[in-house]
Backbone and ligand atoms as CSV (ligand in chain L), in Angstrom:
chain,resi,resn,atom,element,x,y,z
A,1,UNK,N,N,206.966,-4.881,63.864
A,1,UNK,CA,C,206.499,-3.879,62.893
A,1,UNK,C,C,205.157,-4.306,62.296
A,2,UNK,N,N,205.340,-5.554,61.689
A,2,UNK,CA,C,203.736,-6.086,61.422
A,2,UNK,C,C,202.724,-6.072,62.297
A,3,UNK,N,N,203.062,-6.001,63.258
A,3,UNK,CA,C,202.143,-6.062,64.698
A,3,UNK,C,C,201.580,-4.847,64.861
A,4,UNK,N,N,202.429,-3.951,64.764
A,4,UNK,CA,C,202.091,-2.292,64.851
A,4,UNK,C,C,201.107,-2.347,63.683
A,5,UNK,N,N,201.745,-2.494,62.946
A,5,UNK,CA,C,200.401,-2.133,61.644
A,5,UNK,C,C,199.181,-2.717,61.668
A,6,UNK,N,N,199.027,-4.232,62.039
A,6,UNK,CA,C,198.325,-4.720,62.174
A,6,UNK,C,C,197.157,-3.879,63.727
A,7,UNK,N,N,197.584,-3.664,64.262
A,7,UNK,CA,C,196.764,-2.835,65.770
A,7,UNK,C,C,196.559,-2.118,64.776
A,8,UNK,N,N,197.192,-1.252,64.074
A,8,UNK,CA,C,196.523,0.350,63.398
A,8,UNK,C,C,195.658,0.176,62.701
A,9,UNK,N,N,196.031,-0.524,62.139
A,9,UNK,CA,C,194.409,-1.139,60.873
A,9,UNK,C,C,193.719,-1.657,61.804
A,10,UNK,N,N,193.520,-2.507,62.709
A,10,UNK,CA,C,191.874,-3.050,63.335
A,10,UNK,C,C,191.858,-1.289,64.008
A,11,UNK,N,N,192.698,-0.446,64.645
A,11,UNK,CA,C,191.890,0.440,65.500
A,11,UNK,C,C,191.441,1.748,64.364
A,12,UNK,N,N,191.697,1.566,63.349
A,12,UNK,CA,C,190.832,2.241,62.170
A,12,UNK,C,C,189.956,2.096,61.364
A,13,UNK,N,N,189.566,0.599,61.722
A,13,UNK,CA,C,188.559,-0.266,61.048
A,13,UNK,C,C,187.605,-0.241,62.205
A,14,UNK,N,N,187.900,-0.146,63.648
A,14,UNK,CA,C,187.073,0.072,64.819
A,14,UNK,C,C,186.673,1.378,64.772
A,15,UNK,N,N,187.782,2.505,64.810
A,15,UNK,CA,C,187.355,3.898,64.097
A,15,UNK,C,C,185.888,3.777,63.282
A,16,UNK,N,N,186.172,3.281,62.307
A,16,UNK,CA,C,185.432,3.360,60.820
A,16,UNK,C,C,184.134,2.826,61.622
A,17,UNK,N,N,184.027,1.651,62.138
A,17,UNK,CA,C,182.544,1.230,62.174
A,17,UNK,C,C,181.995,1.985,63.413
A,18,UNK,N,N,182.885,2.638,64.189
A,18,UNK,CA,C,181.900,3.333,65.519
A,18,UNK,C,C,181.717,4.461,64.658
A,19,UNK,N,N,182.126,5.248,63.727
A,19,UNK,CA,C,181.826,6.320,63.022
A,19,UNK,C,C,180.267,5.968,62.253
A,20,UNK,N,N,180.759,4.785,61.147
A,20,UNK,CA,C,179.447,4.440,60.331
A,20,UNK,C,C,178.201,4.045,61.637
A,21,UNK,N,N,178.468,3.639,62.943
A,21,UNK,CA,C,177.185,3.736,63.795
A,21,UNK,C,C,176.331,5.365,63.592
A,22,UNK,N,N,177.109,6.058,64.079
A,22,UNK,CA,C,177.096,7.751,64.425
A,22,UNK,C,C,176.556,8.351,63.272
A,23,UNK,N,N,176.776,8.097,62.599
A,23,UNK,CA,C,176.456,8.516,60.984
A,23,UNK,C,C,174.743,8.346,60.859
A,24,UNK,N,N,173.649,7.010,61.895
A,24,UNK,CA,C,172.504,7.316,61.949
A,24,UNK,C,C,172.387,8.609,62.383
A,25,UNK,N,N,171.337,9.364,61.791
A,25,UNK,CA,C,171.074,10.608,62.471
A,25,UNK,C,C,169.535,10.093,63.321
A,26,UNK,N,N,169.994,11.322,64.195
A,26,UNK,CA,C,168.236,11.120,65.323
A,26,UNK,C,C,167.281,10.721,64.411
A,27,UNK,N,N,166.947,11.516,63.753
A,27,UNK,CA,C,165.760,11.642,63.468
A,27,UNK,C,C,165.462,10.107,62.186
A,28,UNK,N,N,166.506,9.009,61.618
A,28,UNK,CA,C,166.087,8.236,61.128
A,28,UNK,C,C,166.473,6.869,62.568
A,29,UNK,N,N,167.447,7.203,63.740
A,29,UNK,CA,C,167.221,6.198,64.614
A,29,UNK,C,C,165.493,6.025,64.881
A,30,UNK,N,N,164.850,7.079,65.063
A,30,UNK,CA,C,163.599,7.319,65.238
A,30,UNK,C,C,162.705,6.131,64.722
A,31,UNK,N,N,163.160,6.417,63.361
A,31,UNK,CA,C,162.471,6.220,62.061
A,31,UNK,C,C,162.644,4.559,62.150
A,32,UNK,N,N,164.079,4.523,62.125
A,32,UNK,CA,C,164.424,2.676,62.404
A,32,UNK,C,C,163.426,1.668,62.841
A,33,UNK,N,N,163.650,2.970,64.229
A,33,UNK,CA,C,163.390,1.550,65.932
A,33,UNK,C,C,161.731,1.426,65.419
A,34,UNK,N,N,161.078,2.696,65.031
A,34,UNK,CA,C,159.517,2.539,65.379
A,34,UNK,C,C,159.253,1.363,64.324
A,35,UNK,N,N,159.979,1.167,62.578
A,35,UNK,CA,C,159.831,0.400,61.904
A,35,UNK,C,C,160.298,-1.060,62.542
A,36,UNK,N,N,161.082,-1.054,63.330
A,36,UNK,CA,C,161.644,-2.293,64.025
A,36,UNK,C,C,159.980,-2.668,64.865
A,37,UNK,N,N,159.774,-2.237,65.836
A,37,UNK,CA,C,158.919,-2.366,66.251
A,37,UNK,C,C,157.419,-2.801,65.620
A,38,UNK,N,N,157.311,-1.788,64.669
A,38,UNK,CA,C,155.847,-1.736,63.813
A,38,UNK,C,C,156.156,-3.801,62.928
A,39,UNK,N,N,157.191,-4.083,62.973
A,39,UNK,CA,C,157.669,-5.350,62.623
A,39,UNK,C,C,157.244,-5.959,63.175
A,40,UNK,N,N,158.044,-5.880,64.349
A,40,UNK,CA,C,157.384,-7.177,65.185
A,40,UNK,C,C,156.005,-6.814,65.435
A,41,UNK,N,N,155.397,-5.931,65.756
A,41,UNK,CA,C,154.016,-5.959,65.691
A,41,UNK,C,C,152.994,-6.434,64.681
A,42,UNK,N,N,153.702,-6.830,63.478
A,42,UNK,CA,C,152.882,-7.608,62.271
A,42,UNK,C,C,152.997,-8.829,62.920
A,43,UNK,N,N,153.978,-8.888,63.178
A,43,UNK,CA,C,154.021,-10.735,63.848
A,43,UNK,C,C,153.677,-11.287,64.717
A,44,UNK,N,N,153.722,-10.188,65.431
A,44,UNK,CA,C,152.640,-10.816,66.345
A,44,UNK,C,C,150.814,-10.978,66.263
A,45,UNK,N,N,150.878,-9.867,65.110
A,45,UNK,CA,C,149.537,-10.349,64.625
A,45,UNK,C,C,149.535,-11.503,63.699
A,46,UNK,N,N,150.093,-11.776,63.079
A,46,UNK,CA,C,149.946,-13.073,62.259
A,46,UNK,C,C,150.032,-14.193,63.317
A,47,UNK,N,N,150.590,-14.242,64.210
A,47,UNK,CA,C,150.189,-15.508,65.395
A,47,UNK,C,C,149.227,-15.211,66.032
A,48,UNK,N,N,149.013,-14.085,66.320
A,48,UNK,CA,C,147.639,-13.894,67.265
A,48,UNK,C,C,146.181,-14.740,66.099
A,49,UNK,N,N,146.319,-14.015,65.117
A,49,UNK,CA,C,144.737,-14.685,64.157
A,49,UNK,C,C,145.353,-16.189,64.257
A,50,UNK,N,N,146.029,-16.674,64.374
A,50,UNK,CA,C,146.571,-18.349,64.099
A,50,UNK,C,C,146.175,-18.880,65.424
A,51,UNK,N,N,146.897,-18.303,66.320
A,51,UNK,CA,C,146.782,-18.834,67.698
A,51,UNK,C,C,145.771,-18.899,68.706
A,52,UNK,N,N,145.195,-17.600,68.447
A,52,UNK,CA,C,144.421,-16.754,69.366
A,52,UNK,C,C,142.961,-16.394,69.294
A,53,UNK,N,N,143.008,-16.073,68.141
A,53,UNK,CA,C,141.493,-15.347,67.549
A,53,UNK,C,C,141.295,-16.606,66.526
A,54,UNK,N,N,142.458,-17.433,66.569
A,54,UNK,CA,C,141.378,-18.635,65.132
A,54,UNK,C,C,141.165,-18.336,63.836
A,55,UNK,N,N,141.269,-16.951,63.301
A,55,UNK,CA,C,140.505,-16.582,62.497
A,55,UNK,C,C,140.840,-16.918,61.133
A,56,UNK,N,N,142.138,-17.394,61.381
A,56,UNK,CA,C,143.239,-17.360,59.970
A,56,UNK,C,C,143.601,-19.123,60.389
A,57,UNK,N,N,143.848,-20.305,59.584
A,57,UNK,CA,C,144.075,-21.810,59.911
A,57,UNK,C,C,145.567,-21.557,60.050
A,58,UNK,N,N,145.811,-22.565,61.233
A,58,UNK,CA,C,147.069,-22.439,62.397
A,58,UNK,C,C,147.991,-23.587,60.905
A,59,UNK,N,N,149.046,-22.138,60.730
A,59,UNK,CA,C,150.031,-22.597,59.634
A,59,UNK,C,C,151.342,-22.739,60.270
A,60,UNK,N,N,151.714,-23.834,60.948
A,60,UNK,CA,C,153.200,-23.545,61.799
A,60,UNK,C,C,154.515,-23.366,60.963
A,61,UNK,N,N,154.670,-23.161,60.076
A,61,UNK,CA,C,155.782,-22.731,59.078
A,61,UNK,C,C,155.369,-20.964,58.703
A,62,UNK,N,N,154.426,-20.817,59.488
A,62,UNK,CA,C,154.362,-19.158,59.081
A,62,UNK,C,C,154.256,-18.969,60.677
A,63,UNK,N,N,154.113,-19.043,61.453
A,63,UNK,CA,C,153.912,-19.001,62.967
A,63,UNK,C,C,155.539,-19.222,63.523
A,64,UNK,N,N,156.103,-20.307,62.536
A,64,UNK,CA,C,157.719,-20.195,63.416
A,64,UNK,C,C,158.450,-19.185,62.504
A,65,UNK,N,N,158.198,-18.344,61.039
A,65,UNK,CA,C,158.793,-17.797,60.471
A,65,UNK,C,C,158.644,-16.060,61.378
A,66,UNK,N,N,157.403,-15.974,61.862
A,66,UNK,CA,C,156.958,-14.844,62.462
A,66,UNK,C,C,157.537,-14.787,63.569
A,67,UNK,N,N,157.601,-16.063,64.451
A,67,UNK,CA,C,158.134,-15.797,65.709
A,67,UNK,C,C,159.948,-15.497,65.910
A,68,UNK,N,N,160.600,-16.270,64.734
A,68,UNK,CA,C,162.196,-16.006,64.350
A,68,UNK,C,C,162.292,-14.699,63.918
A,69,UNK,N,N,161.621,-13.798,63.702
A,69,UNK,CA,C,161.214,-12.609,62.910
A,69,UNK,C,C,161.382,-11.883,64.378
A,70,UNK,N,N,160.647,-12.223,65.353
A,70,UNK,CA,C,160.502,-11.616,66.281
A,70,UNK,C,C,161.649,-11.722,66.985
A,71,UNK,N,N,162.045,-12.934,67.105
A,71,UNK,CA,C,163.543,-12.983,68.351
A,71,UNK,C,C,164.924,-12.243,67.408
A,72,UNK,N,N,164.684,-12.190,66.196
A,72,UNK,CA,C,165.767,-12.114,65.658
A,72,UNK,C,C,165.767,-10.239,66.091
A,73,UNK,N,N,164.527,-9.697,65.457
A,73,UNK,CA,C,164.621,-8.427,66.267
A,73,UNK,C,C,165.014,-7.788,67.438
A,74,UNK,N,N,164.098,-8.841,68.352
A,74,UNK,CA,C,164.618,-8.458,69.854
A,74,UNK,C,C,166.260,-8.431,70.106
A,75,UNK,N,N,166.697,-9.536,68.990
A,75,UNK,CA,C,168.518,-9.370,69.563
A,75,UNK,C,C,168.919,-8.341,68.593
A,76,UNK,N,N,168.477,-7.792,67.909
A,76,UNK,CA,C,169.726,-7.000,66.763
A,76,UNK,C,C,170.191,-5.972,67.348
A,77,UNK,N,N,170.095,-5.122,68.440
A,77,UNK,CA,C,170.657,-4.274,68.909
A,77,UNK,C,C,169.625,-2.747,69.079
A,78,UNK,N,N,168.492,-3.019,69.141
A,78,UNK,CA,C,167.978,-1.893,68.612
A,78,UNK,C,C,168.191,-0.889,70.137
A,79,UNK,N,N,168.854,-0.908,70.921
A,79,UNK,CA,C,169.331,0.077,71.921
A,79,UNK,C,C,170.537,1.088,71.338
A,80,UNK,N,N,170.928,0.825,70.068
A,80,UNK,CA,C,171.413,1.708,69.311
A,80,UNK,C,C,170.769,2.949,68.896
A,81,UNK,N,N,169.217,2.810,68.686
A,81,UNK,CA,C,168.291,3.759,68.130
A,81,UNK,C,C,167.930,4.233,68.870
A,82,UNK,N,N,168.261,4.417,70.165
A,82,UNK,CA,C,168.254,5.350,71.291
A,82,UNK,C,C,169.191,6.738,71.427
A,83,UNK,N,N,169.892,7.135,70.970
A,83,UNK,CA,C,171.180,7.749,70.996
A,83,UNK,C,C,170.118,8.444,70.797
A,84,UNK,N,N,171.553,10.361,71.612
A,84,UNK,CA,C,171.195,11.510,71.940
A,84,UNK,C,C,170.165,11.851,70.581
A,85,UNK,N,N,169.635,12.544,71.104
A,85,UNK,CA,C,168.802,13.732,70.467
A,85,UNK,C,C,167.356,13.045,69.804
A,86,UNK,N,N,167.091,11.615,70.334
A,86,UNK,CA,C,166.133,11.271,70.177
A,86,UNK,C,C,165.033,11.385,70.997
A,87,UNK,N,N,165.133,11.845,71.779
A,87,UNK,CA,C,164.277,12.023,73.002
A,87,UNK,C,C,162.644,12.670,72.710
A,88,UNK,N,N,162.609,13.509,71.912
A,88,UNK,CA,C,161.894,13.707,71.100
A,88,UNK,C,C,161.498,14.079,69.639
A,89,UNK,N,N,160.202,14.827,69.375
A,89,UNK,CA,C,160.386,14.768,67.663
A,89,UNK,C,C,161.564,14.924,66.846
A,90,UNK,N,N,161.764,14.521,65.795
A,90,UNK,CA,C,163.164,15.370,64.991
A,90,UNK,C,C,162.689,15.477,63.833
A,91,UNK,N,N,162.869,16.535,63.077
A,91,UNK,CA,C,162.303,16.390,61.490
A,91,UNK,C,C,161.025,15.813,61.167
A,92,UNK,N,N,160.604,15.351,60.561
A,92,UNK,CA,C,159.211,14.757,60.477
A,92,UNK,C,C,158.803,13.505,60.949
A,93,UNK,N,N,160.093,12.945,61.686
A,93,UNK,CA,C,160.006,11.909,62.743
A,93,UNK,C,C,159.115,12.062,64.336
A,94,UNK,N,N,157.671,11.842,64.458
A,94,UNK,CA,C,157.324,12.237,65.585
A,94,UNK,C,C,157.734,10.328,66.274
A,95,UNK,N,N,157.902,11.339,67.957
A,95,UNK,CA,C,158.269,9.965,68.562
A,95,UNK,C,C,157.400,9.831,69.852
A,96,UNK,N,N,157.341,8.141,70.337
A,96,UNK,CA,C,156.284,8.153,71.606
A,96,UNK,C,C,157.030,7.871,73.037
A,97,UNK,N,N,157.991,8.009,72.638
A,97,UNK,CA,C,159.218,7.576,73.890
A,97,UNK,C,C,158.730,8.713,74.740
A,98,UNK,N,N,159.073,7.725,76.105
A,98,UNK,CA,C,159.258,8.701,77.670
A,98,UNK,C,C,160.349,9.064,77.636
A,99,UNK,N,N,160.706,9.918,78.220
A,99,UNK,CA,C,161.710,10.467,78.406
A,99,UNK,C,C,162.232,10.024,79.351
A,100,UNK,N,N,161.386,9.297,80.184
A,100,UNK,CA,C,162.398,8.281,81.547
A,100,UNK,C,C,162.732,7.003,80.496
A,101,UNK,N,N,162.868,6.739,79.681
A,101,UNK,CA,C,163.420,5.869,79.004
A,101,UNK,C,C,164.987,6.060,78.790
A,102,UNK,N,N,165.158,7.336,78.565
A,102,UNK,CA,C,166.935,7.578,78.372
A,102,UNK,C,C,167.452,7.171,80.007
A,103,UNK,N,N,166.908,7.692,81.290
A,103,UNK,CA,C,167.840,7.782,82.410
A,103,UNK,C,C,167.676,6.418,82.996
A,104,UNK,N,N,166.902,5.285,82.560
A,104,UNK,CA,C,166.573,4.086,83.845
A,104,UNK,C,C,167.095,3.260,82.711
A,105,UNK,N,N,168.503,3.232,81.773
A,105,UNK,CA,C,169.120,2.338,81.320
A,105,UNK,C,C,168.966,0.801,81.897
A,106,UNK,N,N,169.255,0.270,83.279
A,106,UNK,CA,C,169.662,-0.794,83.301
A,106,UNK,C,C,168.227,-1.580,83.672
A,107,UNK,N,N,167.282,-0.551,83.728
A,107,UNK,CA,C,165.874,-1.649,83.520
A,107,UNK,C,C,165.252,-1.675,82.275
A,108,UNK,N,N,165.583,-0.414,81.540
A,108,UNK,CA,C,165.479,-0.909,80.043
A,108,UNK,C,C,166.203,-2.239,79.405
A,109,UNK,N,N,167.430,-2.670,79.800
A,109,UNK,CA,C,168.010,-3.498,79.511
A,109,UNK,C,C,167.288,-4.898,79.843
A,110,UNK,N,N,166.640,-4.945,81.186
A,110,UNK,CA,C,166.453,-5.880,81.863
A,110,UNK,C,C,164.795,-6.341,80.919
A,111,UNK,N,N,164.022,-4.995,80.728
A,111,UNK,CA,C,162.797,-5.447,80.184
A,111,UNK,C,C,163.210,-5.874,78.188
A,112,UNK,N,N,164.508,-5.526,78.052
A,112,UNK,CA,C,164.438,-5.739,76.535
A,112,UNK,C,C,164.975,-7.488,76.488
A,113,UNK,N,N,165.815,-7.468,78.089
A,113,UNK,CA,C,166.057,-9.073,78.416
A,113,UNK,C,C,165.239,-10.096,77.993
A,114,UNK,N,N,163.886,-9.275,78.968
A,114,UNK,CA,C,163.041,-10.141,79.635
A,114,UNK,C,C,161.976,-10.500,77.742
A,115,UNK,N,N,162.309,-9.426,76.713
A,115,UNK,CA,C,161.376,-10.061,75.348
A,115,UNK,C,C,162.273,-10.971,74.789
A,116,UNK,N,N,164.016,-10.743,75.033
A,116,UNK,CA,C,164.405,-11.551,74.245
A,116,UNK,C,C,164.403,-12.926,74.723
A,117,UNK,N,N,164.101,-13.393,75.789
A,117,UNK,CA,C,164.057,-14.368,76.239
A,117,UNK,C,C,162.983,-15.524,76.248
A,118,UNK,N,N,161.617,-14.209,76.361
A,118,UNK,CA,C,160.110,-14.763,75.815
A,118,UNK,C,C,160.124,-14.928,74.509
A,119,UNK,N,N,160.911,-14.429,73.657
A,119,UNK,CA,C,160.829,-15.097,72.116
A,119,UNK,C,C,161.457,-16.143,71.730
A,120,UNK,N,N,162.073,-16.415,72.599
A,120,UNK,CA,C,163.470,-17.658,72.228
A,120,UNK,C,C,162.722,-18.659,72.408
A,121,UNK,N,N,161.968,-18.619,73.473
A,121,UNK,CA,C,160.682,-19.981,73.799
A,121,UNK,C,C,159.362,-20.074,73.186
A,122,UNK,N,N,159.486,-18.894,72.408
A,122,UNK,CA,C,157.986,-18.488,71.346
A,122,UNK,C,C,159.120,-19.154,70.087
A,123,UNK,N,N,159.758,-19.396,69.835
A,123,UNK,CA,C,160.429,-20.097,68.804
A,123,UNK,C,C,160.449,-21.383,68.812
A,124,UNK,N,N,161.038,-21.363,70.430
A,124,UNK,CA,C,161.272,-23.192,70.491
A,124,UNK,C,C,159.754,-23.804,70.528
A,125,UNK,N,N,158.887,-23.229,71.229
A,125,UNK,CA,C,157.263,-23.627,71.140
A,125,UNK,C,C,156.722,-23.600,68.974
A,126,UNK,N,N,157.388,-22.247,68.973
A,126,UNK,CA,C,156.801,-22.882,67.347
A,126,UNK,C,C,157.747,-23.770,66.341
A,127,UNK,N,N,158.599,-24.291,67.280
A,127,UNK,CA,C,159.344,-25.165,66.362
A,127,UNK,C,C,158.605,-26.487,66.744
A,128,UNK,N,N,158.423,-26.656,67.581
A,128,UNK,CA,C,158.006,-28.064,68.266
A,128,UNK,C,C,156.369,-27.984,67.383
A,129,UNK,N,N,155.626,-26.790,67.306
A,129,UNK,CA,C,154.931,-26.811,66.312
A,129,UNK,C,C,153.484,-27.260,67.133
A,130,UNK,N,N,153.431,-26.833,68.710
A,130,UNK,CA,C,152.347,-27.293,69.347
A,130,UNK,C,C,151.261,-25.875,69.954
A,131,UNK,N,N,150.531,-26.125,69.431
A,131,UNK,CA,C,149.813,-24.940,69.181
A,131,UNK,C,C,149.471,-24.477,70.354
A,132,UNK,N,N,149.263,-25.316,71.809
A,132,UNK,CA,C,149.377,-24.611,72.809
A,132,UNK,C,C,149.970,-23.933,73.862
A,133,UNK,N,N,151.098,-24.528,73.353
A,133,UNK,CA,C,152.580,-23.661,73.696
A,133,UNK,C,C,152.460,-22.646,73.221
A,134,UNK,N,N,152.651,-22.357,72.068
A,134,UNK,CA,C,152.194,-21.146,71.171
A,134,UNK,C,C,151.886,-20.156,71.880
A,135,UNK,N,N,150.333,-20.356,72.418
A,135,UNK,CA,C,149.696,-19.775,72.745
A,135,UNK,C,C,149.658,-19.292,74.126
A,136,UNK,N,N,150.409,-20.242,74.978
A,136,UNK,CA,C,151.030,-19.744,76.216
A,136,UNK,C,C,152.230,-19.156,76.036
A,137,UNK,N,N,153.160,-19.056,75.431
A,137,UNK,CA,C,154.913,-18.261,74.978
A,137,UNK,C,C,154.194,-17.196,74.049
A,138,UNK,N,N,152.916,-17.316,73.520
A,138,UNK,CA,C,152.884,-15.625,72.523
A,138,UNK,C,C,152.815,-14.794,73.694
A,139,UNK,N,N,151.179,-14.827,74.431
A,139,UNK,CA,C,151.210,-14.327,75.836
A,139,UNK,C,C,152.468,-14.150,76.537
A,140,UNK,N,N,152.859,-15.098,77.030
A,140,UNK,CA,C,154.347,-14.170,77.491
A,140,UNK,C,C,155.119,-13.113,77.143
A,141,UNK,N,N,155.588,-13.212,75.554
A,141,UNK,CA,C,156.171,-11.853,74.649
A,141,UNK,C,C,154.992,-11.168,75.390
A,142,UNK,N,N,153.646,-11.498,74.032
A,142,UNK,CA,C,152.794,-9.769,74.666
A,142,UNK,C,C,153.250,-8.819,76.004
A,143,UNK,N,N,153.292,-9.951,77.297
A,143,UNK,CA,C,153.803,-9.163,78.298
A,143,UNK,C,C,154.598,-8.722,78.592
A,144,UNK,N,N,156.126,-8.747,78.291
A,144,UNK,CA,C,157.025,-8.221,78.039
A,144,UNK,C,C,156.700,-6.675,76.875
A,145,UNK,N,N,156.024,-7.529,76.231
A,145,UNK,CA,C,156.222,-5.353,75.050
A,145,UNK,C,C,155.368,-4.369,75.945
A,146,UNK,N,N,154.319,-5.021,76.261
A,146,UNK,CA,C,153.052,-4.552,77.420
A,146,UNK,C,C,153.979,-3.757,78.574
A,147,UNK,N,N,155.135,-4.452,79.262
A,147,UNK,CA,C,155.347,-3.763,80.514
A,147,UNK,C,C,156.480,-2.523,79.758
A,148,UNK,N,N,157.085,-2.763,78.792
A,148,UNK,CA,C,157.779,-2.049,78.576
A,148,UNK,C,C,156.897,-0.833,78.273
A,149,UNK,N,N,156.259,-1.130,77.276
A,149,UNK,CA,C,155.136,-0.263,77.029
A,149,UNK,C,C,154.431,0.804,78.040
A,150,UNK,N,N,154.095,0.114,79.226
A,150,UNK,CA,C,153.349,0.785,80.078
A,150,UNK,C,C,154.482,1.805,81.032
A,151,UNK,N,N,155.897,1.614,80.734
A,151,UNK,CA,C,156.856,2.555,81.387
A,151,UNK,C,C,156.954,3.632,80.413
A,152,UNK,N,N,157.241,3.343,79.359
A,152,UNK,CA,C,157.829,3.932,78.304
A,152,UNK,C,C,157.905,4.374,77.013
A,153,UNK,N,N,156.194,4.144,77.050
A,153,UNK,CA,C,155.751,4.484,75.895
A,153,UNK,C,C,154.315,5.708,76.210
A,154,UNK,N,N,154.673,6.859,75.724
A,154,UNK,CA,C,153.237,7.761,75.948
A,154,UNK,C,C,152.400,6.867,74.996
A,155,UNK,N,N,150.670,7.225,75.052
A,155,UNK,CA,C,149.840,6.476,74.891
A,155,UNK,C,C,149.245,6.646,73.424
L,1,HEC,C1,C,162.316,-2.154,76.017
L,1,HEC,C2,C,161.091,-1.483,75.685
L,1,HEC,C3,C,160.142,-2.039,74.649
L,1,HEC,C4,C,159.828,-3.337,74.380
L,1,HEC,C5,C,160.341,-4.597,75.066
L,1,HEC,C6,C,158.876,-3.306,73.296
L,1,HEC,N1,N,158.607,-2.027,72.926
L,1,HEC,FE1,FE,157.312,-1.436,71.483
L,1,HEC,N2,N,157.882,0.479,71.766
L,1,HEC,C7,C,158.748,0.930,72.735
L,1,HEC,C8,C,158.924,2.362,72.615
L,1,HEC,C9,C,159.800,3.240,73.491
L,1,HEC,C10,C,158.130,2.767,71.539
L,1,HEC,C11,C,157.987,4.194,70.985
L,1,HEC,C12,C,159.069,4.394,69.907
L,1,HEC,C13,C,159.046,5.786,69.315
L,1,HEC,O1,O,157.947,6.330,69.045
L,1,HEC,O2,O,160.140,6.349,69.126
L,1,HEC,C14,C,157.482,1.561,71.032
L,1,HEC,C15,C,156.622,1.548,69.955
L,1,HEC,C16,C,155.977,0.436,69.471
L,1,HEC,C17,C,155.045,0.428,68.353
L,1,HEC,C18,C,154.612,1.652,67.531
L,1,HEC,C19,C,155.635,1.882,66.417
L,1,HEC,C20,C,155.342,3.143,65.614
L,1,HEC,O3,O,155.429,3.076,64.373
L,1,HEC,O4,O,155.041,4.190,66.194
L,1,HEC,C21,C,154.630,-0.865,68.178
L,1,HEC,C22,C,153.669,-1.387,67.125
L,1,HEC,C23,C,155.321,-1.656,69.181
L,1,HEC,N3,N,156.123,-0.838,69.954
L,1,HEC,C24,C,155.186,-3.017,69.305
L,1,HEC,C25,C,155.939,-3.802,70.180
L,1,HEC,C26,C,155.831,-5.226,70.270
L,1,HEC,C27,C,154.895,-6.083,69.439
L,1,HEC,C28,C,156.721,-5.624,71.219
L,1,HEC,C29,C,156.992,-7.004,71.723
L,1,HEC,C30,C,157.145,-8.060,70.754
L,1,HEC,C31,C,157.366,-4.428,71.728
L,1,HEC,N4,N,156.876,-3.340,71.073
L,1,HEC,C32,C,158.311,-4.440,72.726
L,1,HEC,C33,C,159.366,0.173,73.683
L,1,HEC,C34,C,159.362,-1.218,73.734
């Protein structure tokens, strides 16, 4: 009997949180992912002037805070903010997604692989705190958002 109850409560508490997923509407998944994104795109500018362009003095406690910033993104799930009816604008949400982005799932997967994997070593490079690692593992990410980019993002 405890057992029974116990299944009913986790499969209503599983209920509950696939509901509270659903409960994003399109038009703020929209809103999410591009802020997810527009994120990591600060961070990668704050390593780029550190790393890259020089322009800003190479601070490795802000270079590994930016780059954890970045991997932590790449894993949070943001293939959630894909769901129906995002495909294009919604409400005052305009969006830059292809629309071959919804049907070629398992290479979307593979290119969101391929950033989370270039950040994990853009971490371990800015943990080790050697600036030319850095600068070879930022380049890597870049190419990863770059190819995704060049499938799946209008311009
Ligand atoms: C798996 C695919 C994919 C990867 C990987 C990816 N992006 Fe994107 N990115 C997109 C898509 C799709 C959009 C358009 C989102 C929209 O408009 O709904 C986008 C939009 C953006 C935008 C514009 C956001 C806005 O407010 O309109 C920025 C900035 C950006 N990406 C930066 C990055 C950076 C930096 C990386 C790598 C660290 C990256 N992206 C990796 C697919 C990707």
């Amino acid at each position: 009997m405890k057992i029974a109850i116990a299944g009913a409560l986790c499969a209503a508490l599983l209920a509950a949180s696939v509901t509270a997923q659903a409960e994003v509407s399109p038009e703020d998944q929209i809103k999410l992912r591009k802020a997810g994104y527009s994120f990591m795109g600060w961070n990668m500018g704050k390593i780029k002037e550190q790393v890259i362009d020089e322009t800003v003095s190479y601070n490795p406690d802000q270079v590994l805070a930016a780059a954890n910033a970045i991997s932590a993104i790449s894993k949070s799930g943001m293939g959630a903010l894909f769901g129906p009816g995002t495909e294009t604008n919604v409400g005052d949400q305009v969006t830059r997604v292809k629309p071959e982005m919804f049907e070629n799932t398992p290479d979307v997967i593979t290119l969101s692989g391929d950033l989370t994997r270039a950040a994990e070593n853009l971490v371990a490079a800015a943990d080790e705190g050697d600036q030319s690692k850095v600068r070879t593992a930022f380049g890597e990410v870049g190419q990863t958002c770059k190819a995704c980019h060049d499938k799946y993002r209008q311009k």
